[in-house]
N, CA and C of each residue as an Amber inpcrd file, in Angstrom:
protein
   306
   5.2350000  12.3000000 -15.9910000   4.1310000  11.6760000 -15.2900000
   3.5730000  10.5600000 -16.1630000   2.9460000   9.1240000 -15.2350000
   2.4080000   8.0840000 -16.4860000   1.0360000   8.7160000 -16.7560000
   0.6640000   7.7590000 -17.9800000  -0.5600000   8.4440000 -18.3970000
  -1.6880000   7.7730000 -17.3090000  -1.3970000   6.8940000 -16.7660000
  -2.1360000   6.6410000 -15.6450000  -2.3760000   7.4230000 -14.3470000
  -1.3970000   7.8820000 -13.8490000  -1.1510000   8.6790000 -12.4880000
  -2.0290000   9.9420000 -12.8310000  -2.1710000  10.6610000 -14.1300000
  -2.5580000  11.5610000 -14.4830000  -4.1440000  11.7710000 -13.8870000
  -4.9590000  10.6290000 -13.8360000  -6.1880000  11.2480000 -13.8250000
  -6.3200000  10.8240000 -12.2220000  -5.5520000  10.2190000 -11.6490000
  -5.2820000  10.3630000  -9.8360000  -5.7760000  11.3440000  -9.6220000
  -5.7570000  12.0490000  -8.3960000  -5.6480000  13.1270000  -7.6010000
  -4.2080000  12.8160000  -6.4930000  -3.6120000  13.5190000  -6.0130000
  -2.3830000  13.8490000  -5.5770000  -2.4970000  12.7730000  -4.1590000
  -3.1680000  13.4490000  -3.2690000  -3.8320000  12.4080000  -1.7810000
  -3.7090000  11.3090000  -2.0740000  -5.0370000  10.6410000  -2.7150000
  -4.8670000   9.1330000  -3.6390000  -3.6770000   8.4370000  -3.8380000
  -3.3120000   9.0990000  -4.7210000  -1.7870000   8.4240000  -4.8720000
  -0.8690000   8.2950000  -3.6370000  -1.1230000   9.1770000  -2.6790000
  -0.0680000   9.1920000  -2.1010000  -0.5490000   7.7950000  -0.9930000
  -1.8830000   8.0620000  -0.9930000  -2.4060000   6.8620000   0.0100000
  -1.9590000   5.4930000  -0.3630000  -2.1930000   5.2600000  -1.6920000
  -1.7730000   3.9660000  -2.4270000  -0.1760000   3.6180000  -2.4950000
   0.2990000   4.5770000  -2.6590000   1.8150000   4.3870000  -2.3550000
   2.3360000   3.9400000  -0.5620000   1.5170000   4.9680000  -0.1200000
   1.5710000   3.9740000   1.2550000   1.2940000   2.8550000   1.6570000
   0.2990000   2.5580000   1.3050000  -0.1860000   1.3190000   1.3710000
   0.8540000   0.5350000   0.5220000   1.1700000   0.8610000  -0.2720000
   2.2980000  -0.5130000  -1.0870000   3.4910000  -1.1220000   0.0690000
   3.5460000   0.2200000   0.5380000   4.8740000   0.2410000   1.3810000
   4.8180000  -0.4520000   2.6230000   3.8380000  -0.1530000   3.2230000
   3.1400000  -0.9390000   4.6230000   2.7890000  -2.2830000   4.0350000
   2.0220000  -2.6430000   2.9350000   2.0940000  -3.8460000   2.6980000
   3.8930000  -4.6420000   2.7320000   4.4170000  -4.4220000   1.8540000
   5.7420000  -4.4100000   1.2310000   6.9490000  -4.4450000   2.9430000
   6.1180000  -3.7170000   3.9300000   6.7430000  -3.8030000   5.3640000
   6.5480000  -5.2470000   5.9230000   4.9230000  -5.2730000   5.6900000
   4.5770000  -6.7180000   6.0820000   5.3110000  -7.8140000   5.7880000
   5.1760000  -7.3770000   4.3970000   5.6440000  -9.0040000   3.6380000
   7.0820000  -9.1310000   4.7430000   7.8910000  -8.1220000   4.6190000
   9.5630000  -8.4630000   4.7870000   9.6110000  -9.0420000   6.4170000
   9.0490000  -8.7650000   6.7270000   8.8490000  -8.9160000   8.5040000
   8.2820000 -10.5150000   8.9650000   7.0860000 -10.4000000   8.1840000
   6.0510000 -11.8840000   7.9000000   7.2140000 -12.9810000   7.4310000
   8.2710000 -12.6630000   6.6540000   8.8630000 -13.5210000   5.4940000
  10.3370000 -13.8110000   6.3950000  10.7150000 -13.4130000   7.3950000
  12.2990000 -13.0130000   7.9190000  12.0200000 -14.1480000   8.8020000
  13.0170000 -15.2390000   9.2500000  13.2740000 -16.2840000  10.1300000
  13.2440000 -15.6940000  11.0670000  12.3080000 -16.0900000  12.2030000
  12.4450000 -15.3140000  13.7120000  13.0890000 -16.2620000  14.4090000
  14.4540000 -16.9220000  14.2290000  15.5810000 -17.8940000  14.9070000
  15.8770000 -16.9680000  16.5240000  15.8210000 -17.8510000  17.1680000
  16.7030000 -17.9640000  18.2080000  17.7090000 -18.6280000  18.5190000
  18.2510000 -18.6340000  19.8720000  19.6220000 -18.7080000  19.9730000
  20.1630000 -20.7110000  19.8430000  18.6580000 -20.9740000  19.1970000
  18.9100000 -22.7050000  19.3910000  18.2880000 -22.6880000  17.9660000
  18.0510000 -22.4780000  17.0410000  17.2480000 -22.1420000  15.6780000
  16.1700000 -22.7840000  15.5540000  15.2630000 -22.5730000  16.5020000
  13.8530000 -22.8080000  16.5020000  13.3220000 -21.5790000  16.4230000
  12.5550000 -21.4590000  15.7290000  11.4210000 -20.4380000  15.4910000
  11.1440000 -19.4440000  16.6480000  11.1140000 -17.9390000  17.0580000
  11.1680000 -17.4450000  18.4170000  10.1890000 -15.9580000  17.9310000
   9.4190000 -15.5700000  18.5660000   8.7850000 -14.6290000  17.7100000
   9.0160000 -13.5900000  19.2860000   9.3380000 -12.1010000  18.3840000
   9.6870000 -11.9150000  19.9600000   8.4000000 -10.5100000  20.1610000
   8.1690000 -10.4590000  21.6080000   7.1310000  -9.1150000  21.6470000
   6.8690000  -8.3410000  20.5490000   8.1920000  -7.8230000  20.9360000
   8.4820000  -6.6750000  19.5360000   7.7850000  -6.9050000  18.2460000
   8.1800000  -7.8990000  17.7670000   7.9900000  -8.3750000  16.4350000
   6.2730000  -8.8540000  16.1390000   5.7110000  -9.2540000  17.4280000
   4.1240000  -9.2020000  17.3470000   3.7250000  -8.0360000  17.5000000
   4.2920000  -6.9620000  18.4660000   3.7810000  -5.4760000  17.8850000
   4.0670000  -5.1680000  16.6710000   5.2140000  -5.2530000  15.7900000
   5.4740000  -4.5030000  14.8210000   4.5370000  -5.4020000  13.8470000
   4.0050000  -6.4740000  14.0080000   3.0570000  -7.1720000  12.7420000
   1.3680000  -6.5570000  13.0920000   1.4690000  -6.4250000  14.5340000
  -0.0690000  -5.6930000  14.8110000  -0.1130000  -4.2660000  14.1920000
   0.8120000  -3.5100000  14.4850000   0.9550000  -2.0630000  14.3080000
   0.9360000  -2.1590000  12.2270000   1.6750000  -3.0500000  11.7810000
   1.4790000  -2.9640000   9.9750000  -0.0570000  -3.6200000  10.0420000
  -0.4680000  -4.4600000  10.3100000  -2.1640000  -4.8640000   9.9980000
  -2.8310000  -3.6110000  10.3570000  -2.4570000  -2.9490000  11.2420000
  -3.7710000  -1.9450000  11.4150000  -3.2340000  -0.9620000  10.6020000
  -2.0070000  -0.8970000  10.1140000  -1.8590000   0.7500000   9.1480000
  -2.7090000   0.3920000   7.6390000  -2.3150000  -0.9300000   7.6320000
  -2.5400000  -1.8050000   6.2350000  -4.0900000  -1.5770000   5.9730000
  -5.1930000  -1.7110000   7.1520000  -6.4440000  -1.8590000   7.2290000
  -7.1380000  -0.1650000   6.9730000  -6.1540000   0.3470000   7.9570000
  -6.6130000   2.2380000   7.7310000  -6.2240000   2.6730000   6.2270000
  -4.9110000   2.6740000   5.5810000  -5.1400000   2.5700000   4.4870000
  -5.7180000   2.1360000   3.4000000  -6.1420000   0.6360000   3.4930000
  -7.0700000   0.2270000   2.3850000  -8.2910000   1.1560000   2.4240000
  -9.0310000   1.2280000   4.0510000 -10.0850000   2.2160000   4.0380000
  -9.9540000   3.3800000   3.3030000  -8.9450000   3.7250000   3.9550000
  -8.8750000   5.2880000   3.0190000  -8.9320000   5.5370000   1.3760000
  -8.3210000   4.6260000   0.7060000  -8.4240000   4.0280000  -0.8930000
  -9.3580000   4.1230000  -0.7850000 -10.1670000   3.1810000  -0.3600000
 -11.5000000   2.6480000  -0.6120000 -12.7970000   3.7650000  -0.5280000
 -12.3730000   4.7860000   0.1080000 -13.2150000   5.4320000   0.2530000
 -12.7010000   6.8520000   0.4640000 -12.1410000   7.3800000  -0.4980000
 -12.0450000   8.5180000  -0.9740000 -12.7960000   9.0680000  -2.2960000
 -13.0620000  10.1530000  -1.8120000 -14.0960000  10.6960000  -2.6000000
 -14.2900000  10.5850000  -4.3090000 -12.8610000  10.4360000  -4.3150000
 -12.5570000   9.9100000  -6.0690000 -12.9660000   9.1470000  -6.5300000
 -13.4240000   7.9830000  -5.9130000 -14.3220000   6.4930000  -6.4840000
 -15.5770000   7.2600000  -6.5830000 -16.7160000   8.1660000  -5.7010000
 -17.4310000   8.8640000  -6.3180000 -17.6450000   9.3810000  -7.3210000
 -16.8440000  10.7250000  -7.9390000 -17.2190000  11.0560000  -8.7770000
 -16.7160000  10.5150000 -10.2380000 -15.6920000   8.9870000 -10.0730000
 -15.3170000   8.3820000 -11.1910000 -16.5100000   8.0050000 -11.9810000
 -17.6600000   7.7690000 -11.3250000 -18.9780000   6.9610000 -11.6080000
 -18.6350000   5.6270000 -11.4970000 -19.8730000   4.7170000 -11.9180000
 -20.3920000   3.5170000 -11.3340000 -18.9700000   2.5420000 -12.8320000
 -19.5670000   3.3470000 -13.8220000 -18.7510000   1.9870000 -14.8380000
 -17.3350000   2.3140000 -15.1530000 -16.6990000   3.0680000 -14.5010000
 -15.5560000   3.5520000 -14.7320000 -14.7270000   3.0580000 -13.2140000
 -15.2810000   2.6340000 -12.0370000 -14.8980000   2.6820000 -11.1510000
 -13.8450000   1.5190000 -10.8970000 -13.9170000   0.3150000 -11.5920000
 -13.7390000  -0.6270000 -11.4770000 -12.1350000  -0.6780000 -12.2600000
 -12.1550000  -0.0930000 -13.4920000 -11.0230000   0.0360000 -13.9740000
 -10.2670000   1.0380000 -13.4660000 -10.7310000   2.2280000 -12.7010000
  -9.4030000   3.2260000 -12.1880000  -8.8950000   2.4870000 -11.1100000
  -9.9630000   1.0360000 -10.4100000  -8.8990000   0.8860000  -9.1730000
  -7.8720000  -0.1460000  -9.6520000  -8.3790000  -0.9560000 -10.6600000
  -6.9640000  -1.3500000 -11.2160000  -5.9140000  -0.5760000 -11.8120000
  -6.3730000   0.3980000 -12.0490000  -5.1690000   0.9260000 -12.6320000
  -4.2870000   2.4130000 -11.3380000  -5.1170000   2.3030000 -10.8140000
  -4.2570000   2.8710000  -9.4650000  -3.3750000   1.7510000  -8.8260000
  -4.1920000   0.7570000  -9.0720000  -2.8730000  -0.1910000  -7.9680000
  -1.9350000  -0.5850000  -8.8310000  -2.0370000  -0.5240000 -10.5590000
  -0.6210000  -0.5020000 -11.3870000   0.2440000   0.8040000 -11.2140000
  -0.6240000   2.3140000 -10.6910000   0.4740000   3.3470000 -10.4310000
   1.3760000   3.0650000  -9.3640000   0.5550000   3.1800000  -8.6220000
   0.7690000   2.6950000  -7.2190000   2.1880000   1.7360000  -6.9830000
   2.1720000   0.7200000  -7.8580000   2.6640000  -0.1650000  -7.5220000
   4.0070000   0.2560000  -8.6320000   4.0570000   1.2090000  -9.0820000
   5.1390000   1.5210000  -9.9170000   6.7740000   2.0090000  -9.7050000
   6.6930000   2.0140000  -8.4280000   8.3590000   1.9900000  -7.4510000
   8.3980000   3.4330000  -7.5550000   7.5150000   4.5540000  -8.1510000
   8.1730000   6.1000000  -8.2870000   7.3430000   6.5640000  -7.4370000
   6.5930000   6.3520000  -6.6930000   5.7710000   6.9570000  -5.9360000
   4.2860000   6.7870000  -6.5020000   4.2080000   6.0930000  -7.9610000
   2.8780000   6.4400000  -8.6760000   2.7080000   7.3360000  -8.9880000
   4.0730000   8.9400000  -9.7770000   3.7780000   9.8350000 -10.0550000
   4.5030000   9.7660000 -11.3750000   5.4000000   8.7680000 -11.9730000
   6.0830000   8.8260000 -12.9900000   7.5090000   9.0540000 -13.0180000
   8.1890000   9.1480000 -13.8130000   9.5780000   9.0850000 -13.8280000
   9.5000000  11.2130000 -13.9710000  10.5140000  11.3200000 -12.6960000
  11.1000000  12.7040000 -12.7850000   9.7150000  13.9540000 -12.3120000
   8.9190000  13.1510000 -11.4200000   7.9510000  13.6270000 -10.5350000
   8.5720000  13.7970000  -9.1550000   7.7250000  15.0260000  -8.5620000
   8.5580000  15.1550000  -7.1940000   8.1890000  14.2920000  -6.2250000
């Protein structure tokens, strides 16, 4: 486990890892040529649902980060540095639990 992930709580992490991922959905979707059959730009239904449906997972998750009970009892001057350093677990490709975590 990193020495960061450690003072997480389990939920947390797992929220932030989602959120990487739903972000990380966005990007690839946002970023992909929507060509049609003449290669002009074509955005199709689908593809405006699937960018509505990641903004709103993207938005429920940040909430949920944002307001889980853990920013409470971190206190006021400590709060600021666990959320940076959750979004370095987070953002650590293992889930934010460390190398050889389940």
């Amino acid at each position: 486990m990193s020495s960061h992930s450690a003072s997480f709580p389990e939920d947390l992490l797992d929220l932030q890892q989602q959120l990487h991922q739903a972000q990380a959905d966005f990007h690839a979707l946002a970023t992909a040529p929507p060509w049609g059959a003449e290669s002009a730009p074509v955005f199709t239904e689908e593809a405006v649902d699937q960018v509505e449906e990641l903004w709103e997972r993207i938005r429920e998750l940040t909430m949920a980060v944002n307001e889980h009970p853990y920013w409470t009892a971190a206190g006021d001057g400590r709060v600021n540095h666990a959320r940076r350093g959750l979004r370095v677990v987070g953002g650590e490709g293992d889930g934010g639990r460390g190398a050889g975590a389940a």
